[in-house]
TIDOTOR-7973 format. One line per field, with one value per residue (C-alpha): x, y, z; chain; residue number from 1; residue in three letters. Coordinates in Angstrom, 1 decimal. Each point is the difference from the previous one (the first is absolute). Layout:
// TIDOTOR-7973
x = (X, ...);
y = (Y, ...);
z = (Z, ...);
cadena = (A, ...);
num = (NUM, ...);
residuo = (ALA, ...);
// end
This chain:
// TIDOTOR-7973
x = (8.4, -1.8, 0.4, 3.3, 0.9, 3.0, 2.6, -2.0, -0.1, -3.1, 1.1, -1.6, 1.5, -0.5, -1.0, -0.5, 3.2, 1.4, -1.2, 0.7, -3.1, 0.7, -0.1, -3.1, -2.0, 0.8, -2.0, -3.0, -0.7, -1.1, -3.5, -0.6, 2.2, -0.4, 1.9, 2.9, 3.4, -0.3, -3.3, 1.1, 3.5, -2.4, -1.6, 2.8, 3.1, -2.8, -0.3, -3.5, -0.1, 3.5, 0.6, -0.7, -3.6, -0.5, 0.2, 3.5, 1.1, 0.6, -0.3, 0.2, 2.4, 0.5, 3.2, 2.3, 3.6, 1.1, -1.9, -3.2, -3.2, -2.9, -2.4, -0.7, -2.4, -0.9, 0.2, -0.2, 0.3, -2.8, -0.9, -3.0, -3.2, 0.2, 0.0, -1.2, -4.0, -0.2, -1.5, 1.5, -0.5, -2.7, 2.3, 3.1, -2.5, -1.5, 3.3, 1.4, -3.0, 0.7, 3.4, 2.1, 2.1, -1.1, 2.7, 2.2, -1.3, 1.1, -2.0, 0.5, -1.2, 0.7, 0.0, -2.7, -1.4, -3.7, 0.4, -0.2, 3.4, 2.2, 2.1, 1.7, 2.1, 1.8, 2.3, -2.2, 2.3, -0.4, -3.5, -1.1, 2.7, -1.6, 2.0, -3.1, -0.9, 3.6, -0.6, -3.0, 1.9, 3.0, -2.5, -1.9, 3.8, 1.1, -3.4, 1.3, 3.5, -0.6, -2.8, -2.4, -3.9, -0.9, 0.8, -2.2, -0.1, -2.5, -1.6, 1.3, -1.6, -2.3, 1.8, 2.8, -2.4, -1.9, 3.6, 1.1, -3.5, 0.7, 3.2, -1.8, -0.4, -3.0, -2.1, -1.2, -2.6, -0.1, -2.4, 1.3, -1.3, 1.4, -1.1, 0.3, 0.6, -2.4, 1.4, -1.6, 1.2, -0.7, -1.4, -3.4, 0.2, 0.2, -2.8, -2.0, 0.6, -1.7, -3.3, -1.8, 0.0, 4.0, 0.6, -1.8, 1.9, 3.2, -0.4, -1.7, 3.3, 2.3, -1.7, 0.4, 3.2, 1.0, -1.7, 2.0, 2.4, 3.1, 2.4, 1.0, 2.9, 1.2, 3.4, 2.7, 3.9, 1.8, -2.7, 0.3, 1.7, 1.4, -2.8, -2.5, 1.3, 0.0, -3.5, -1.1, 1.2, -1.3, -3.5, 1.1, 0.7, -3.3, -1.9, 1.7, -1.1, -3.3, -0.2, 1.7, 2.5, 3.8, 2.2, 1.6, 1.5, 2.9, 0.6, 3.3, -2.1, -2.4, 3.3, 1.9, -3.0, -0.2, 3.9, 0.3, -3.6, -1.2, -1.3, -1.9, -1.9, -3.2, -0.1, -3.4, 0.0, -2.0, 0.8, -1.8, 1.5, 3.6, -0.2, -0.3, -3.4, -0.5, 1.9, -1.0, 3.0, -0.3, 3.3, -0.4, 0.0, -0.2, -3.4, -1.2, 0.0, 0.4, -1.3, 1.6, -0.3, -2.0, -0.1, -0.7, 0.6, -3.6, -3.8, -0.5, -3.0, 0.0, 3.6, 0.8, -2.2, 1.0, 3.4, 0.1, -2.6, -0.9, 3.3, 1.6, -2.8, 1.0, 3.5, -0.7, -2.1, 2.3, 2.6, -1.5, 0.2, -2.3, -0.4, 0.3, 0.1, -0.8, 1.1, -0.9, -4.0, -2.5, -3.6, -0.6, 2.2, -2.5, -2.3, 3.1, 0.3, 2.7, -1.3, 0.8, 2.3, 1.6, 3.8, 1.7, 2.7, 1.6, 0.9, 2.6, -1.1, 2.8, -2.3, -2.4, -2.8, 0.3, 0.0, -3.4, -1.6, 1.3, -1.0, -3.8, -0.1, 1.4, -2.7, -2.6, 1.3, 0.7, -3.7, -1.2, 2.3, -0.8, -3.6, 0.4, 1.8, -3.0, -2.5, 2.4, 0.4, -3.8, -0.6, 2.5, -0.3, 0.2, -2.9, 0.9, 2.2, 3.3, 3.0, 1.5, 2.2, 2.0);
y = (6.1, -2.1, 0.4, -2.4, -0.8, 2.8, -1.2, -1.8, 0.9, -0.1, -1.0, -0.9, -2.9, -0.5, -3.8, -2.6, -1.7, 2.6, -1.4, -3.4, -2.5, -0.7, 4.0, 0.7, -3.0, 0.7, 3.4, -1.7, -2.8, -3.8, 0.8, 1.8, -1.7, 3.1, 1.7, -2.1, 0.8, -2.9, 1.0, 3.7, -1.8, -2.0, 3.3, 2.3, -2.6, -1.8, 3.6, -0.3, 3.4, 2.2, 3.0, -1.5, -0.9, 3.6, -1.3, 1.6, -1.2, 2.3, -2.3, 1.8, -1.0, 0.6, -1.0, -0.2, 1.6, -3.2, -0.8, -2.1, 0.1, 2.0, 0.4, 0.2, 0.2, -1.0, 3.1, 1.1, 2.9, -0.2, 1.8, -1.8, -1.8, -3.3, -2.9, 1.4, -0.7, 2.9, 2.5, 3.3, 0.2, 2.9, 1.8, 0.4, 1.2, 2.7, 1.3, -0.2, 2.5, 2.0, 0.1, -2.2, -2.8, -3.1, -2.2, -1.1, -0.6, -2.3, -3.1, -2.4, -3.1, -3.7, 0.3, -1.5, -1.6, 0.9, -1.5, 1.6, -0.3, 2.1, 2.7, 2.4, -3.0, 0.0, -2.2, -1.9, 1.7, 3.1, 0.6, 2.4, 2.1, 2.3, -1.7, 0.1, 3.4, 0.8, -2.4, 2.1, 3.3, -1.0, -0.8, 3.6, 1.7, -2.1, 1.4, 3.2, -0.1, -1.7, 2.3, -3.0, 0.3, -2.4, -3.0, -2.8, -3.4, -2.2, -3.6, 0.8, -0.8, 1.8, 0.8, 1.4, 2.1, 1.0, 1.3, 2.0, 1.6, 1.2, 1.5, 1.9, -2.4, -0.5, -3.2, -2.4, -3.1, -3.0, -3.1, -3.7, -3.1, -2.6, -3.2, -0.8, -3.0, -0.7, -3.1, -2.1, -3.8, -0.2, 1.8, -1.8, 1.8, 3.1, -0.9, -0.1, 3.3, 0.8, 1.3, -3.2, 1.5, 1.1, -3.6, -1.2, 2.2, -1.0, -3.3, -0.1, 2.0, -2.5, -3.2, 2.4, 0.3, -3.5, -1.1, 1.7, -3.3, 2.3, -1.4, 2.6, 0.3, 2.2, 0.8, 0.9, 0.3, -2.8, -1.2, 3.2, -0.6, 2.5, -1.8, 1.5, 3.0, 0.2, -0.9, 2.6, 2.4, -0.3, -0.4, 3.3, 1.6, -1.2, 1.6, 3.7, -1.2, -0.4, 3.4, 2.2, 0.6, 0.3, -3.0, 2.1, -3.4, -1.8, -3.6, 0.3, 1.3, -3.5, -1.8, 2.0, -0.1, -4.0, 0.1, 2.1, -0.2, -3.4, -1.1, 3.1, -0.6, -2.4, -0.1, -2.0, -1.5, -1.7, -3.2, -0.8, -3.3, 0.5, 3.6, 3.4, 1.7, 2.5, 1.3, 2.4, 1.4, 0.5, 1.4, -1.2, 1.9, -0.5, -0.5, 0.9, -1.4, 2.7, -0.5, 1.9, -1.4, -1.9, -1.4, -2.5, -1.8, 0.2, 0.0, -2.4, 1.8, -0.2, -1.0, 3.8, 0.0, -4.0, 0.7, 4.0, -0.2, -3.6, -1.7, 3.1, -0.6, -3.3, 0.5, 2.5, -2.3, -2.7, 2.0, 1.8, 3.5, 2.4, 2.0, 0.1, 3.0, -0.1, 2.6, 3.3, 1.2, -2.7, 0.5, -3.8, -1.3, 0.9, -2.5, -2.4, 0.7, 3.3, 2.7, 3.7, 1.8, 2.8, 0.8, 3.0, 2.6, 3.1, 3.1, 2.9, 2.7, 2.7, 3.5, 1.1, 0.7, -3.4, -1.7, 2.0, -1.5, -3.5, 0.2, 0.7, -2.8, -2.1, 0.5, -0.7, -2.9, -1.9, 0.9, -1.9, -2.8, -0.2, -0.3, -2.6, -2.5, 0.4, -0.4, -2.9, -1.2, -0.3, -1.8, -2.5, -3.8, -1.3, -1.2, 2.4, 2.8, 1.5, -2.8, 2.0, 0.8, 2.7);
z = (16.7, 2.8, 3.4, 1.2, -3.9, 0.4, -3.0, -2.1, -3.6, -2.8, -3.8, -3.2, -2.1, -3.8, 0.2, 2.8, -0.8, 2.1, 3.3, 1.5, -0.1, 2.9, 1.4, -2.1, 1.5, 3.5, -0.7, -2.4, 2.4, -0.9, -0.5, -3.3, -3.3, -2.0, 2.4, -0.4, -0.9, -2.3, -1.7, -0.8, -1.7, -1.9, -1.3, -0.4, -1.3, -2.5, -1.8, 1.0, 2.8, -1.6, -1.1, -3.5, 0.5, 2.4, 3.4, 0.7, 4.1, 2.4, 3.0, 3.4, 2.7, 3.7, 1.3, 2.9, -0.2, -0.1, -3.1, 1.8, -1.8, 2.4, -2.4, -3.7, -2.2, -3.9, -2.0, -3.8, -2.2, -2.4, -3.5, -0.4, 2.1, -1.7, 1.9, 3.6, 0.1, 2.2, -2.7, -0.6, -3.9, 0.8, 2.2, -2.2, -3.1, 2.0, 1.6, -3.3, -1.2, 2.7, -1.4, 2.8, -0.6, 1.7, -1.3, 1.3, 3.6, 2.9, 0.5, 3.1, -1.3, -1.0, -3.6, -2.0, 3.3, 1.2, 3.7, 3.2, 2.3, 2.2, -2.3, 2.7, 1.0, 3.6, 2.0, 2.7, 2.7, -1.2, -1.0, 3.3, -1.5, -2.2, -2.8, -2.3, 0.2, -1.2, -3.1, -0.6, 0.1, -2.2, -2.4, 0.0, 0.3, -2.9, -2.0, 1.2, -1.3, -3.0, -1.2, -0.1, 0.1, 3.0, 1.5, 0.4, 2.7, -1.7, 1.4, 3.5, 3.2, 1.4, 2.8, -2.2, -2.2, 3.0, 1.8, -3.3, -0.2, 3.6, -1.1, -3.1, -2.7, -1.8, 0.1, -2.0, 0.0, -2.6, 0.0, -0.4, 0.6, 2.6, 1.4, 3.9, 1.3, 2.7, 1.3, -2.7, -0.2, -3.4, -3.0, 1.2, 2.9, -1.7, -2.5, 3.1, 1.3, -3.8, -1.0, -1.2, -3.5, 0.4, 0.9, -2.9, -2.4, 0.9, 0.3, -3.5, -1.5, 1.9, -2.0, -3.8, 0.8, 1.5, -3.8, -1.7, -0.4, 1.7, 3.0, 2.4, 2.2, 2.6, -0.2, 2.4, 1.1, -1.3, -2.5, -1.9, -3.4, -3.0, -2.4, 2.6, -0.6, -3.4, -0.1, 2.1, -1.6, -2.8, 1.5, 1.7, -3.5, -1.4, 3.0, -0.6, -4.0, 0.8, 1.9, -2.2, 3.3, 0.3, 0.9, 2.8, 1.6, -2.1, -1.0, 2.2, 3.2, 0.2, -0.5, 3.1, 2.3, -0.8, 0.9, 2.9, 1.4, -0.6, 2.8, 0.7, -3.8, 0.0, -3.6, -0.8, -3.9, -1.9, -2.3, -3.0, -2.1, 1.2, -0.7, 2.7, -1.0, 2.5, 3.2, 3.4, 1.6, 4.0, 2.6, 3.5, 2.8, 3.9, -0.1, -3.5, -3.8, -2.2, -3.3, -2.6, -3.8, -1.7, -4.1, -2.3, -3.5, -1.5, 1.6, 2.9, 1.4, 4.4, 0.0, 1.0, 2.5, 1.2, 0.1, 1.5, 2.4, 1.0, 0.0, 1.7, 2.8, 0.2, 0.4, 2.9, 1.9, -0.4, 0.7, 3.2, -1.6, 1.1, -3.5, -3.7, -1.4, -3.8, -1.6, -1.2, -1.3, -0.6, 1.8, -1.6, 2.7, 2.7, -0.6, -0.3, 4.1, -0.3, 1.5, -0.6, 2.0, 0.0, -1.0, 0.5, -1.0, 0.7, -1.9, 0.3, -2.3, -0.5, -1.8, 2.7, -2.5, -1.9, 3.5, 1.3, -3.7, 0.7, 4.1, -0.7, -2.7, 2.1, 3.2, -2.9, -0.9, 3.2, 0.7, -3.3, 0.4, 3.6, -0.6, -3.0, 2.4, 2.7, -2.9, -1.7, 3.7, 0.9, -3.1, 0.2, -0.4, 3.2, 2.4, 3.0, 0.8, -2.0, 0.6, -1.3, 3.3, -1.5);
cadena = (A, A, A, A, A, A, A, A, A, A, A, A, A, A, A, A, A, A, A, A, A, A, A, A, A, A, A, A, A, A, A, A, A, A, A, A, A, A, A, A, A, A, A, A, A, A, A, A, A, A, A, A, A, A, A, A, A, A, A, A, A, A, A, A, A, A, A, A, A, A, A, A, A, A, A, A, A, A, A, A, A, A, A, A, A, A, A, A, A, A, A, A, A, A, A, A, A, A, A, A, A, A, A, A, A, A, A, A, A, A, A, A, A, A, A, A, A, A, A, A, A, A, A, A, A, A, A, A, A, A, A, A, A, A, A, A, A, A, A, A, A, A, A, A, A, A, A, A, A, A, A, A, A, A, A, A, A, A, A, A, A, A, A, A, A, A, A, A, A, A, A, A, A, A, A, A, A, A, A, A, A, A, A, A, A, A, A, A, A, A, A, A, A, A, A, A, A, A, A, A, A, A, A, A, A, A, A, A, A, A, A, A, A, A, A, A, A, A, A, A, A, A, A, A, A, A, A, A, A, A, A, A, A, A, A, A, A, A, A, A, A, A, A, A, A, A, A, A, A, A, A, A, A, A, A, A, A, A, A, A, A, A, A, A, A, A, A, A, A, A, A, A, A, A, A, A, A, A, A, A, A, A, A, A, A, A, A, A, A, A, A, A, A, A, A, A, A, A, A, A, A, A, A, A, A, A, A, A, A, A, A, A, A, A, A, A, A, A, A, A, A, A, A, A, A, A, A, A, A, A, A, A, A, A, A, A, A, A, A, A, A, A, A, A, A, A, A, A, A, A, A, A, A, A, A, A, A, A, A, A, A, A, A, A, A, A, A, A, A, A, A, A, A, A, A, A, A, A, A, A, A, A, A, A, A, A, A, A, A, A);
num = (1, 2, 3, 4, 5, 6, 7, 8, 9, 10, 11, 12, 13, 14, 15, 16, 17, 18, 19, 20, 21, 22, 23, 24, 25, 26, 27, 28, 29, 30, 31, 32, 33, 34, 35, 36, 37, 38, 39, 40, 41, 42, 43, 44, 45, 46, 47, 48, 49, 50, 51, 52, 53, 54, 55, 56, 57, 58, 59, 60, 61, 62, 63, 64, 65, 66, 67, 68, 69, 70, 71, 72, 73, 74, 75, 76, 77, 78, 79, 80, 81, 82, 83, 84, 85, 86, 87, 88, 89, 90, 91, 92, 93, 94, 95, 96, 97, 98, 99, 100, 101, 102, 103, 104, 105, 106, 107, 108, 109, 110, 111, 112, 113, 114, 115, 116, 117, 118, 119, 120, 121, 122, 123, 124, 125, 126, 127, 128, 129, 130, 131, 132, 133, 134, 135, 136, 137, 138, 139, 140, 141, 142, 143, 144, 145, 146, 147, 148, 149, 150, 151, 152, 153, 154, 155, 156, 157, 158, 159, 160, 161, 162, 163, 164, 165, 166, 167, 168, 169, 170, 171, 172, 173, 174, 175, 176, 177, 178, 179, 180, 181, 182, 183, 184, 185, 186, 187, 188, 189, 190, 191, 192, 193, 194, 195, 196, 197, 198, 199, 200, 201, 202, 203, 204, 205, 206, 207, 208, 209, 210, 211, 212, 213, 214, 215, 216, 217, 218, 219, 220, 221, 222, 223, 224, 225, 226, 227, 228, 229, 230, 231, 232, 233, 234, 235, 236, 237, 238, 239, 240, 241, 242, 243, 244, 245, 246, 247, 248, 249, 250, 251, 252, 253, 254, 255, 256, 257, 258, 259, 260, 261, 262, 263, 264, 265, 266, 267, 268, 269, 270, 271, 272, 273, 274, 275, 276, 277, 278, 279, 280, 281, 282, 283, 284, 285, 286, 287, 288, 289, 290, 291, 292, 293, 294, 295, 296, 297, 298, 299, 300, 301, 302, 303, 304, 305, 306, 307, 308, 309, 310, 311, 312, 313, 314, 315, 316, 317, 318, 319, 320, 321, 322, 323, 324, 325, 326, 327, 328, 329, 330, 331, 332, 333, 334, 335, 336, 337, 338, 339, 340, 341, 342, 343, 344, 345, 346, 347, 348, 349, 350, 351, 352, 353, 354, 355, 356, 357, 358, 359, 360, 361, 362, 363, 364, 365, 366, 367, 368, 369, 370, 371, 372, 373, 374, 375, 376, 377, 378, 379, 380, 381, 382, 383, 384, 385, 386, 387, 388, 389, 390);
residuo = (UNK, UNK, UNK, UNK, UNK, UNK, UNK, UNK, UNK, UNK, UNK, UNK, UNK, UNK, UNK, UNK, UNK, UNK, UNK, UNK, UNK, UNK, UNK, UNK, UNK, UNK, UNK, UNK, UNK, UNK, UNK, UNK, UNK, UNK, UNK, UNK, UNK, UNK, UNK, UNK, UNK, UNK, UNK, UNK, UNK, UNK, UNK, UNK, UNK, UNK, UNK, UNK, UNK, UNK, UNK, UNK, UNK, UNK, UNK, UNK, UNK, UNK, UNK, UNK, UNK, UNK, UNK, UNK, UNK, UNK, UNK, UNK, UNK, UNK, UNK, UNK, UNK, UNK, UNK, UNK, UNK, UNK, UNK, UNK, UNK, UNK, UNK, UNK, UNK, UNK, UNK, UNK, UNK, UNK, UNK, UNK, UNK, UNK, UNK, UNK, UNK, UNK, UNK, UNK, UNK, UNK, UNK, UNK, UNK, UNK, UNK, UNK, UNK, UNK, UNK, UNK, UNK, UNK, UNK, UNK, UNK, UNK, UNK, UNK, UNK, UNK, UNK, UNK, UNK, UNK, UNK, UNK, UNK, UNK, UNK, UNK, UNK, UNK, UNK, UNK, UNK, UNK, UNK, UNK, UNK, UNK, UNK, UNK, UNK, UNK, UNK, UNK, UNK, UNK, UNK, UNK, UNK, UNK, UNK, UNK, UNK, UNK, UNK, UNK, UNK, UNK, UNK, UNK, UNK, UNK, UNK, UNK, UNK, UNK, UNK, UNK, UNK, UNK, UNK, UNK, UNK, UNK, UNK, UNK, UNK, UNK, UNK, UNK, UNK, UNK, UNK, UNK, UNK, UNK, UNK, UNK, UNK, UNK, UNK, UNK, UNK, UNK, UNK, UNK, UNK, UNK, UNK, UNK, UNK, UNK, UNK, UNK, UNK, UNK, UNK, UNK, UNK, UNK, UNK, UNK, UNK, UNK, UNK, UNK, UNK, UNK, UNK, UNK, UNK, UNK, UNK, UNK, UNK, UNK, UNK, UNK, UNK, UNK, UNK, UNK, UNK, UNK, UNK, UNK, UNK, UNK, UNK, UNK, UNK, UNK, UNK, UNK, UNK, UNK, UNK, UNK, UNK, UNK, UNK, UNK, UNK, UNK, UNK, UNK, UNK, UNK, UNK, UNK, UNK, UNK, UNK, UNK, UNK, UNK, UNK, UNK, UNK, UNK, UNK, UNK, UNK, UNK, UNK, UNK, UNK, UNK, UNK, UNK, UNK, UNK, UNK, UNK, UNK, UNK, UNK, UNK, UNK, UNK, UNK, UNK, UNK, UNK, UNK, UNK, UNK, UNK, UNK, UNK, UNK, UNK, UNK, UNK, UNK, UNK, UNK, UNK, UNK, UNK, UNK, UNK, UNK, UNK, UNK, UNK, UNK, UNK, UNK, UNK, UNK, UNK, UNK, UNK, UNK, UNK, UNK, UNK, UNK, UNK, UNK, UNK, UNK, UNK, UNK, UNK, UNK, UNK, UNK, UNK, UNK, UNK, UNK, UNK, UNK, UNK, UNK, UNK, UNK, UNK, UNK, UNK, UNK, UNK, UNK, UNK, UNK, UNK, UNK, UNK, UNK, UNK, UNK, UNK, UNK, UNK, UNK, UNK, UNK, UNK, UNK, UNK, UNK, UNK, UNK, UNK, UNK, UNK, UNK, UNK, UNK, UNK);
// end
């Protein structure tokens, strides 16, 4: 255990109802919503992250004798990949041929949720304390014990991954696509920073979709209803539909995270003769709108990217935020203003053989995906350098 944390304890729970908000938040911080006690309750209590749908918690916990919350950390027992967007689909199939087991495996995560944010989570008074590299070996002694094949910290920060690869873990690089708010005072502003024929673009696909005879609101706190609700959800449905995808989230979650979580939603809806057409689904953060979901009742052609890119642009300059981070994939949101950036994970992998295989495609791939942002980067829309600022 850490230097000067004699007596405290590590335990795993079986669901986040086992911790105080109130304990939880203290270690998550303000800044990141995914992170909250309240958004993980969603998840887990709605049926949509349980041991039903193969996200079985095993939350870690660091605590005091006297029962105070150090550290924790959002932890799962998994059978399957599904809903992670970190992909490991190639790495189970070819340990499986070797004759492993890959399933189940521990994944450090928030379910279903492709955004960057703090996972090894420590009390602000403790965090010189070591406290996170304790998480980190509970989780590789729990693979251990339990026979598992790895364990795995996806969408952390940087820093995070970078700490765990210095303790032996194996590292990994993703691509998104954010936009920075360069202290624009309007989305005019930002126009200007544009390539002339970037500028155009946009400005052509804002006029389609202001034709399009819809009336679009932004929606937040207190002027969030059930009917809302309702509606988005079944634009969410017809989305997974239209993809041949799972519908991993439940009616019951939108309806918690609307209850408990309202005024950290920025739902943006669109109203076509007294009836919700289409919605975008954002969580605010310190400094951030998150976009998360997007759907609609029938074809209105622009409104996706109106109401996912634009109107979340608008919001954050309004708003003083200094990003919106969109989501995961999507090259066609670079010359929408998001630029690519890189996201990262970290991975414990238990068979030294297996973890040799997985180490030198890894150093392969952060070299391809580390070139494609320069490339994508160089080539971007904007007159002058990367605002990108990441």
């Amino acid at each position: 255990m850490p230097d000067g944390s004699d007596g405290v304890t590590v335990r795993s729970i079986r669901g986040i109802g086992e911790i105080a908000a109130a304990d939880w938040d203290a270690c998550a911080g303000p800044d990141n919503p995914f992170c909250a006690h309240a958004f993980l309750s969603a998840m887990e209590d709605s049926g949509s992250a349980a041991t039903a749908s193969g996200w079985s918690p095993r939350h870690l916990l660091i605590e005091r004798p006297d029962g105070g919350v150090l550290a924790c950390a959002p932890l799962y027992v998994k059978g399957h990949s599904y809903g992670e967007y970190v992909f490991d689909w190639a790495w189970a199939d070819a340990w499986h041929k070797a004759g492993g087991r890959y399933y189940p495996k521990l994944q450090c995560a928030v379910p279903f949720t492709p955004v960057t944010g703090p996972r090894l989570l420590v009390h602000p008074a403790w965090r010189q304390r070591g406290l996170d590299a304790a998480l980190a070996e509970a989780m590789t002694s729990l693979v251990d014990q339990a026979g598992l094949s790895s364990a795995h910290v996806t969408f952390s920060t940087q820093a995070e991954a970078e700490a765990l690869a210095a303790r032996g873990w194996l590292l990994r690089m993703g691509e998104q696509y954010h936009w920075t708010n360069q202290g624009y005072g309007g989305f005019d502003d930002f126009l200007g920073a544009l390539s002339s024929r970037k500028r155009k673009s946009i400005r052509k696909e804002r006029e389609r979709a202001s034709s399009l005879d819809v009336r679009i609101h932004t929606l937040t706190g207190d002027d969030l209803r059930p009917a809302h609700w309702e509606a988005f959800y079944r634009f969410y449905l017809d989305t997974i539909e239209k993809k041949w995808s799972n519908a991993y989230l439940t009616r019951d979650f939108f309806f918690r995270l609307g209850e408990t979580m309202a005024d950290r939603v920025v739902l943006i809806m669109a109203e076509k003769d007294g009836r919700w057409v289409a919605g975008a689904l954002n969580l605010l953060g310190n400094d951030t709108l998150y976009g998360r979901n997007w759907g609609a009742d029938g074809d209105f052609r622009y409104l996706h990217f109106e109401m996912c890119y634009y109107r979340a642009i608008d919001f954050a300059i309004a708003n003083g935020l200094k990003k919106v981070e969109a989501g995961a994939q999507g090259e066609h949101k670079l010359s929408r203003g998001y630029m690519p950036i890189p996201t990262w994970s970290a991975h414990w992998i238990a068979d030294p053989s297996f973890r040799r295989a997985v180490a030198n495609f890894l150093g392969e791939e952060r070299r391809r995906v580390s070139e494609s942002i320069q490339e994508l980067s160089e080539g971007g829309p904007y007159r002058h350098s990367d605002p990108c600022g990441e």
